[in-house]
N, C-alpha and C positions, 0 to 999 in steps of 0.2 A: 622551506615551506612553500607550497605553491600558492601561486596567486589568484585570485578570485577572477573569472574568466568572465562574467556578465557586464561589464565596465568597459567604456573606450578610454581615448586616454584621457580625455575631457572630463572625466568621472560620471559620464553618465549610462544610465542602465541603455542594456543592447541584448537581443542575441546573437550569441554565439555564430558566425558563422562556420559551415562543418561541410561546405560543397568539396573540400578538400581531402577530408578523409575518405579513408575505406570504407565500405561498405563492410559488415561483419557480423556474425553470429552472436547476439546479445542477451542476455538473460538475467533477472532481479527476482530477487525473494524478499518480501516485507513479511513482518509480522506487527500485529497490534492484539492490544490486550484490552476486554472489558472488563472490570472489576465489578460485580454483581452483590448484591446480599442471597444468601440460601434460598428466602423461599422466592426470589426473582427468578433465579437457577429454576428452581422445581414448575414454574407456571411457565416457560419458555416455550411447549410446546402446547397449551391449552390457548394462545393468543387467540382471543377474537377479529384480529387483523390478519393471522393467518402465521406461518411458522415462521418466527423471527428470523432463524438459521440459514433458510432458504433465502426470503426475500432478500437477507443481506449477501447473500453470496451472489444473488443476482445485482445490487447494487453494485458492486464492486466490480463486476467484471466490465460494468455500464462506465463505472466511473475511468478505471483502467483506459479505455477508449477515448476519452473523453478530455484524459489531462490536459494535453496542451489549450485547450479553454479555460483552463479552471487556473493557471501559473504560467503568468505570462511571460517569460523566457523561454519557455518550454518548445522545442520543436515537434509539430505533428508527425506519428508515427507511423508506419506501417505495420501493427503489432500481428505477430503469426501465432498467438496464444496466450490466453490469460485463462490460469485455475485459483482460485477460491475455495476456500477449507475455510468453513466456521462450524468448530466444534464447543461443545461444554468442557469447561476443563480449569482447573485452579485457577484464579480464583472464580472466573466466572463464565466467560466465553475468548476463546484464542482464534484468532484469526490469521489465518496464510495466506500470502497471494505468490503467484508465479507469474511472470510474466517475460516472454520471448520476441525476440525481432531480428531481422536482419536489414542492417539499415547503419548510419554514420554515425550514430549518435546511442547512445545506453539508455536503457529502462526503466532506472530506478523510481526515478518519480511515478511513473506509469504504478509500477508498483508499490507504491506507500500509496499514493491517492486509492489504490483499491484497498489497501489494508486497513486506509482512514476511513474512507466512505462506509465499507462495510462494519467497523464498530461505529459510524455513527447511525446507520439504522439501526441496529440493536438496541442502542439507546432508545432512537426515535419510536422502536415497536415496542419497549418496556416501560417508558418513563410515566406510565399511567400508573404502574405499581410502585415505581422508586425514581426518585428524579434528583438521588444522592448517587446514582452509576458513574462508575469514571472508567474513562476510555484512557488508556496507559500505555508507555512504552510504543508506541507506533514507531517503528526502525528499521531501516535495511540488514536482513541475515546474510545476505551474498548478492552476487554481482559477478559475472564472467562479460570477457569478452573486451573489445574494444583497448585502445593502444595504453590505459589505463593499468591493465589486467584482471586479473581477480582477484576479490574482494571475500573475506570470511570473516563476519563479528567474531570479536576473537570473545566474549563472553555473553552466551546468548543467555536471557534471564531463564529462570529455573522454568517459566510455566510456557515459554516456548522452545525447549530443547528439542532437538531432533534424534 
């Protein structure tokens, strides 16, 4: 099992340092699930805030940029691409993030913080109609790149398959 890499030997938190690696073509795919009731589903685009869909998919791409303030171990990225997918979809809204760099260090977080961000404004733009919404499954789907390799959830839930 590998070891938890945030730690000196003192046991206290750090980051990582990575001025040693490559430099490399990186790339993460998160998914998160909002669980919705039906007629949340059906007024989704009648917001009077404005289209849930959208402004989360703008959140996310915000958040994406943003990670290494929000998780403090986190190295600032130089990210060459974040896309955002928030669609309707069992049970209630499915969200995708992608996100690319070339740089020493992987994505991932980059990409779950978008896929988080973005179910949690859907929340934040619905919960005037239900404030029983549950944000589910937030997870990395894949992961290329870096001395790591790539990565494939080997069982992606039914309501994010690709």
């Amino acid at each position: 099992m590998a070891k938890l890499s945030h730690y000196d030997s003192a046991g206290r938190a750090r980051m990582v340092d990575v001025s040693g690696k490559v430099v490399s073509s990186r790339t993460a795919e998160a998914t998160a699930v909002v669980a919705m009731k039906p007629k949340v589903i059906k007024a989704l685009r009648s917001n009077p805030k404005g289209d849930p869909l959208e402004v989360a998919r703008l959140a996310g791409i915000m958040a994406a940029k943003r990670t290494a303030e929000l998780i403090p171990m986190c190295h600032p990225l130089p990210i060459s691409s974040v896309d955002v997918d928030v669609r309707i979809a069992r049970p209630g809204v499915v969200v995708r993030s992608r996100v690319s760099t070339a740089a020493q260090t992987g994505v991932e977080m980059e990409a779950m913080v978008a896929a988080a961000v973005a179910a949690l404004t859907v929340y934040d733009m619905c919960k005037a109609l239900d404030k029983s919404i549950e944000i589910q499954q937030v997870v990395l789907q894949r992961k290329s790149g870096g001395k790591s390799g790539d990565y494939v959830r080997a069982r992606p839930s039914a309501e994010v398959r690709s």
